[in-house]
Backbone as CSV, one residue per row, in Angstrom:
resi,resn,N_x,N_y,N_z,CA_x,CA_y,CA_z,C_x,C_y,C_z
1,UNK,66.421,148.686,28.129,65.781,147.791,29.052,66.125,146.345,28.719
2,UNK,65.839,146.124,27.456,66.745,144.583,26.959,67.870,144.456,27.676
3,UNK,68.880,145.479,27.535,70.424,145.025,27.465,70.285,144.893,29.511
4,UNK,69.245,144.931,30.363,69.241,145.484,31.966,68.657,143.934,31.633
5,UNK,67.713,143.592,31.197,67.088,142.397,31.383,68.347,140.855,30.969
6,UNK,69.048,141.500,30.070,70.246,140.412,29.175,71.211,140.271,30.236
7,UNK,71.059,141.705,30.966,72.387,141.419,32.074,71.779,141.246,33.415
8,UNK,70.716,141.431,33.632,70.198,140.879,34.944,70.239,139.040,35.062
9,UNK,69.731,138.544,33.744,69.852,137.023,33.138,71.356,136.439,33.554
10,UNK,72.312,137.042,33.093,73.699,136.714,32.919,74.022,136.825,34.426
11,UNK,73.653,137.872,35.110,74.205,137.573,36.988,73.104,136.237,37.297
12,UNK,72.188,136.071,36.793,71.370,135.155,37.841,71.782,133.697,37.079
13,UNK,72.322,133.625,36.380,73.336,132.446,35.304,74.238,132.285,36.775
14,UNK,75.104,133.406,36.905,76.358,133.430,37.229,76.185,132.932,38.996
15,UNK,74.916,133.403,39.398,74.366,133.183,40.648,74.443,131.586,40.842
16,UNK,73.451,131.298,39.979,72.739,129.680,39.858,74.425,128.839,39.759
17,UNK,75.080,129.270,39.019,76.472,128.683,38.875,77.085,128.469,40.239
18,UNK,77.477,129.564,40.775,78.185,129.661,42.093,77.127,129.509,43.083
19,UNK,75.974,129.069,42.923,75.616,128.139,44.577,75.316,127.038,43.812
20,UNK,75.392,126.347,42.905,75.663,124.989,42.321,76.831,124.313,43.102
21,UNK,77.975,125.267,42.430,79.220,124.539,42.868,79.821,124.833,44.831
22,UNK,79.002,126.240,45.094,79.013,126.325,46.619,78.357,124.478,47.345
23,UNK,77.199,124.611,46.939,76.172,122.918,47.127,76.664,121.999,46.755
24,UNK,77.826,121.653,45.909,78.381,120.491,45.470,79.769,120.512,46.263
25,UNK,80.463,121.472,46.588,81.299,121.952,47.378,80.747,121.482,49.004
26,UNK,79.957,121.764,49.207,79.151,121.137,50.885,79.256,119.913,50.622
27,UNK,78.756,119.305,49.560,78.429,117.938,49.752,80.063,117.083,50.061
28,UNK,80.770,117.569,48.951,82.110,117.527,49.062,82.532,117.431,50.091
29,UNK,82.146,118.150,50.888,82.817,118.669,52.204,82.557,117.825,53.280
30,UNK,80.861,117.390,53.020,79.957,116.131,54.339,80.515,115.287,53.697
31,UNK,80.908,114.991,52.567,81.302,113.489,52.039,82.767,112.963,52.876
32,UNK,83.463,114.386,52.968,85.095,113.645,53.443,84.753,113.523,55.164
33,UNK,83.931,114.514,55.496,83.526,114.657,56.872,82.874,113.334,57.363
34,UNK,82.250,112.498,56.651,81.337,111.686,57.002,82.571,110.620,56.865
35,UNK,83.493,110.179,55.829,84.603,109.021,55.995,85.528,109.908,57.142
36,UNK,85.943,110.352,57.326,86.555,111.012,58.656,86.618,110.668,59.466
37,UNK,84.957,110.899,60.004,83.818,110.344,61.126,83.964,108.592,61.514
38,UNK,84.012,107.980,60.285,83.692,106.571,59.890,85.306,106.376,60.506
39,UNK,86.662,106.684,59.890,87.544,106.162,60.249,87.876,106.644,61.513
40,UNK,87.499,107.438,61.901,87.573,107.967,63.447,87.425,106.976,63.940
41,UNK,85.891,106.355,64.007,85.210,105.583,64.508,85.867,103.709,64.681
42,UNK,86.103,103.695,63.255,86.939,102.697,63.591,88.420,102.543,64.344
43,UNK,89.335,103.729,64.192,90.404,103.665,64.954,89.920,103.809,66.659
44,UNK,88.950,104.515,66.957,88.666,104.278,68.347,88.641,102.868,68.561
45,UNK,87.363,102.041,67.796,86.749,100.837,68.301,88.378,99.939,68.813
46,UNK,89.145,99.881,67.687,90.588,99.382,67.458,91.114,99.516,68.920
47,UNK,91.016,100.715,69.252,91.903,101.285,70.364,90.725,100.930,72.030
48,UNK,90.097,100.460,71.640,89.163,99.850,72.967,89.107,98.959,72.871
49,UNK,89.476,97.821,71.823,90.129,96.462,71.796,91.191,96.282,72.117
50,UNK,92.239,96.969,71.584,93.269,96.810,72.047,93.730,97.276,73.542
51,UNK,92.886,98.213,74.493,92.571,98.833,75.772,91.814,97.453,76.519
52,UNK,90.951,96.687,76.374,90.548,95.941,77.041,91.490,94.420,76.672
53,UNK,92.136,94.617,76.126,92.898,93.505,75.728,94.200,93.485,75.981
54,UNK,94.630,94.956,76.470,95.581,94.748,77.423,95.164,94.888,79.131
55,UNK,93.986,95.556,79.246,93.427,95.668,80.501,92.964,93.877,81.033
56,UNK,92.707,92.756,80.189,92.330,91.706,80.484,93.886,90.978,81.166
57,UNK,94.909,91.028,79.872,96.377,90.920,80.075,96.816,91.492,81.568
58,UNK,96.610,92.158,81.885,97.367,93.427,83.042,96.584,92.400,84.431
59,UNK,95.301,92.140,84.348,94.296,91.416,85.537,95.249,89.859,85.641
60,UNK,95.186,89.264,84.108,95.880,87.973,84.463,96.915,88.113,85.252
61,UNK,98.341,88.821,84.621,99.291,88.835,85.384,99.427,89.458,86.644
62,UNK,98.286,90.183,87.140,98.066,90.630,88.569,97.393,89.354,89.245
63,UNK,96.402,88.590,88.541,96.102,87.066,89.583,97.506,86.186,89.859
64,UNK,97.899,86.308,88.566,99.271,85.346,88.577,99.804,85.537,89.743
65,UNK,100.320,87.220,89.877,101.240,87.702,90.564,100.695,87.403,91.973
66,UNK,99.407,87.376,92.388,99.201,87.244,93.376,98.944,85.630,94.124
67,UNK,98.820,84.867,93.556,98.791,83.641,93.479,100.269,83.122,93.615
68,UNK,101.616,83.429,93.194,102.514,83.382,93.156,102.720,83.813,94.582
69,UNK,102.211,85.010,95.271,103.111,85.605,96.716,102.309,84.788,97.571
70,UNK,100.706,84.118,97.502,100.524,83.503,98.155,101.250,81.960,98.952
71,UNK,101.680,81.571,96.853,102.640,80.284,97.562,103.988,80.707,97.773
72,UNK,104.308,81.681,97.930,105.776,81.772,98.286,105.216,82.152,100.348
73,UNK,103.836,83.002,100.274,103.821,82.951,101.490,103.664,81.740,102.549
74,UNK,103.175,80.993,102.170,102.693,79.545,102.388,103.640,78.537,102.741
75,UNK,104.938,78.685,101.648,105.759,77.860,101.851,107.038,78.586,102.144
76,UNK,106.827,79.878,102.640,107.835,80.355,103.850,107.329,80.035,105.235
77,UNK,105.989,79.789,105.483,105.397,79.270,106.713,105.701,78.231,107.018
78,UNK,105.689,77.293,105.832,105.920,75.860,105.874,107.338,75.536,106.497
79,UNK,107.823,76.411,105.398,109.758,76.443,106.338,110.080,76.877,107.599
80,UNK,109.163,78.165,108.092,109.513,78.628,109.526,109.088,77.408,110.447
81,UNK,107.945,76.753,110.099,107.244,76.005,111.066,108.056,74.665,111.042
82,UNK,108.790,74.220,109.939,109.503,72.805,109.742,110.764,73.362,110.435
83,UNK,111.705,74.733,110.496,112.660,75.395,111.638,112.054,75.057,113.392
84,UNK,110.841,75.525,113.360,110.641,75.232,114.641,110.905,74.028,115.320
85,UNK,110.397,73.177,114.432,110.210,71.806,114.800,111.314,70.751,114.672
86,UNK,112.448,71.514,113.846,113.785,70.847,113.373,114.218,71.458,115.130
87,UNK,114.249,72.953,115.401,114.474,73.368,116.859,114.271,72.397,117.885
88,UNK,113.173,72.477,117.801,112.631,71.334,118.994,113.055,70.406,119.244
89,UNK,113.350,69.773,117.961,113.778,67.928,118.013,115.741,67.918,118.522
90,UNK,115.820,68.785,118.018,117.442,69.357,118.305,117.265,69.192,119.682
91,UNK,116.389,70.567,120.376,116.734,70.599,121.277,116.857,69.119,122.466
92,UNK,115.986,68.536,121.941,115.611,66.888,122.664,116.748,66.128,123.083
93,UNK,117.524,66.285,121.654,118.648,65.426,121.739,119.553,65.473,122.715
94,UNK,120.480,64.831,122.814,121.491,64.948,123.507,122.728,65.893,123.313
95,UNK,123.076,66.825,124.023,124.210,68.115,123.504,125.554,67.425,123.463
96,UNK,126.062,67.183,122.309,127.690,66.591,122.349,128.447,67.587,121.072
97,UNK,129.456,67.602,121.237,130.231,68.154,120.214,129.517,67.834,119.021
98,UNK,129.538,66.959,118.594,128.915,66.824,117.131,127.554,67.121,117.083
99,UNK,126.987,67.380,117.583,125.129,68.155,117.670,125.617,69.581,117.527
100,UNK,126.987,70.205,118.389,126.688,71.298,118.200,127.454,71.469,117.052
101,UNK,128.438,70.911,116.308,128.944,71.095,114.631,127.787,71.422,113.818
102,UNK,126.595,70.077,114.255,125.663,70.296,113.247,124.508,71.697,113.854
103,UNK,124.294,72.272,114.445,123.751,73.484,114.941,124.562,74.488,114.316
104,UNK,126.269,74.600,114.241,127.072,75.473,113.748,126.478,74.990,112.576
105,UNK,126.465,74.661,111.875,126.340,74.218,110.116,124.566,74.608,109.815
106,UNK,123.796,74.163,110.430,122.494,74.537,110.380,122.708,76.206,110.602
107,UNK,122.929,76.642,111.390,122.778,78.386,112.092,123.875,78.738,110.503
108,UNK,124.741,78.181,110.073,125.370,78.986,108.712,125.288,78.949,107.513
109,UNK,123.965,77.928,107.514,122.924,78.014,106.293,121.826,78.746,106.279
110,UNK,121.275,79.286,107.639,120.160,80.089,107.304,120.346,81.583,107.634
111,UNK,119.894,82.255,107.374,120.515,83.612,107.028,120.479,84.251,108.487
112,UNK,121.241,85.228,108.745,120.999,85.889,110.309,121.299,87.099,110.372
113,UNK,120.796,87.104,111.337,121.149,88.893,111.575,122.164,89.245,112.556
114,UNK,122.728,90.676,112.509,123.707,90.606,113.906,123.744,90.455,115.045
115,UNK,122.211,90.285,115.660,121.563,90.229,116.528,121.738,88.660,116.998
116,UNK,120.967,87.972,115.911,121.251,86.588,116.104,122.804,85.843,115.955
117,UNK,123.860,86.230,115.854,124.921,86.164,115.891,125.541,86.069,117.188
118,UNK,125.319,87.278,117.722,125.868,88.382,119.117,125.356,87.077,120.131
119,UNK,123.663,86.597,119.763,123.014,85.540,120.422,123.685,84.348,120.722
120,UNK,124.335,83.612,119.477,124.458,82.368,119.683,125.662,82.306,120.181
121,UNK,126.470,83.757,119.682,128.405,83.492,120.191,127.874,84.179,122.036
122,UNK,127.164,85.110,122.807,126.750,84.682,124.094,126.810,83.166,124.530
123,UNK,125.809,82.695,124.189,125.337,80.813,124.154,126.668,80.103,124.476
124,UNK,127.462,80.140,123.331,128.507,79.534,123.337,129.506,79.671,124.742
125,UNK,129.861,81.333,125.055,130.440,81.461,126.028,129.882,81.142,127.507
126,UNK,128.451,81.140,127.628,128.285,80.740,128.561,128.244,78.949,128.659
127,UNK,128.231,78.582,128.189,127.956,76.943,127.869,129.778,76.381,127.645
128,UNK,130.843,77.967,127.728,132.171,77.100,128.130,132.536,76.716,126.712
129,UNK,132.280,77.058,125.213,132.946,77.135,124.329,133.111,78.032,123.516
130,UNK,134.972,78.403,123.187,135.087,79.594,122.654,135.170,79.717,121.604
131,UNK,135.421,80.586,120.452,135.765,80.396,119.274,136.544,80.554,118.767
């Protein structure tokens, strides 16, 4: 009965041992789990700074961008409407050879289409000059 009691002692030794180191082993385990957690945590925060900090970046250069097509729209208006009015004053004048040099020279600075081409060489032929 001693030697049942000596060896019942020696498993509950051996017990107490191995959930010691099982329990120090957990802790082990929440300890790396918990810096894990922590650097998780910080590489997110990192990455939602750097997410709103290019999302702030991305808005500027979309105002920019749009602010930019406004004055390009603005001052393509400005030009169609200063064409009109360059038109107009043309037309006022008096038609002599040299008005229409400068109409040829104006019409081959601004860009055209084949349409407007087909237009002005009509013009010409009916108005009695060929090319």
């Amino acid at each position: 009965m001693l030697s049942e009691l000596d060896h019942l002692s020696q498993n509950i030794s051996r017990l107490i041992s191995i959930s010691s180191r099982r329990i120090q082993a957990q802790r082990d385990t929440e300890a790396q789990l918990a810096l894990a957690l922590e650097e998780r945590d910080a590489a997110r925060a990192a990455l939602n700074e750097e997410r709103e900090g290019t999302r702030a970046a991305l808005e500027a250069i979309q105002m920019e961008r749009d602010t930019l097509r406004e004055e390009r729209d603005a001052l393509a208006a400005k030009i169609d409407d200063a064409q009109v009015r360059l038109n107009a004053i043309l037309e006022k004048l008096p038609h002599s050879k040299t008005h229409r040099n400068q109409l040829d020279l104006l019409d081959a600075m601004s860009p055209h289409t084949e349409d407007d081409t087909e237009l002005a060489e009509a013009e010409r032929v009916e108005n009695g000059d060929h090319a």
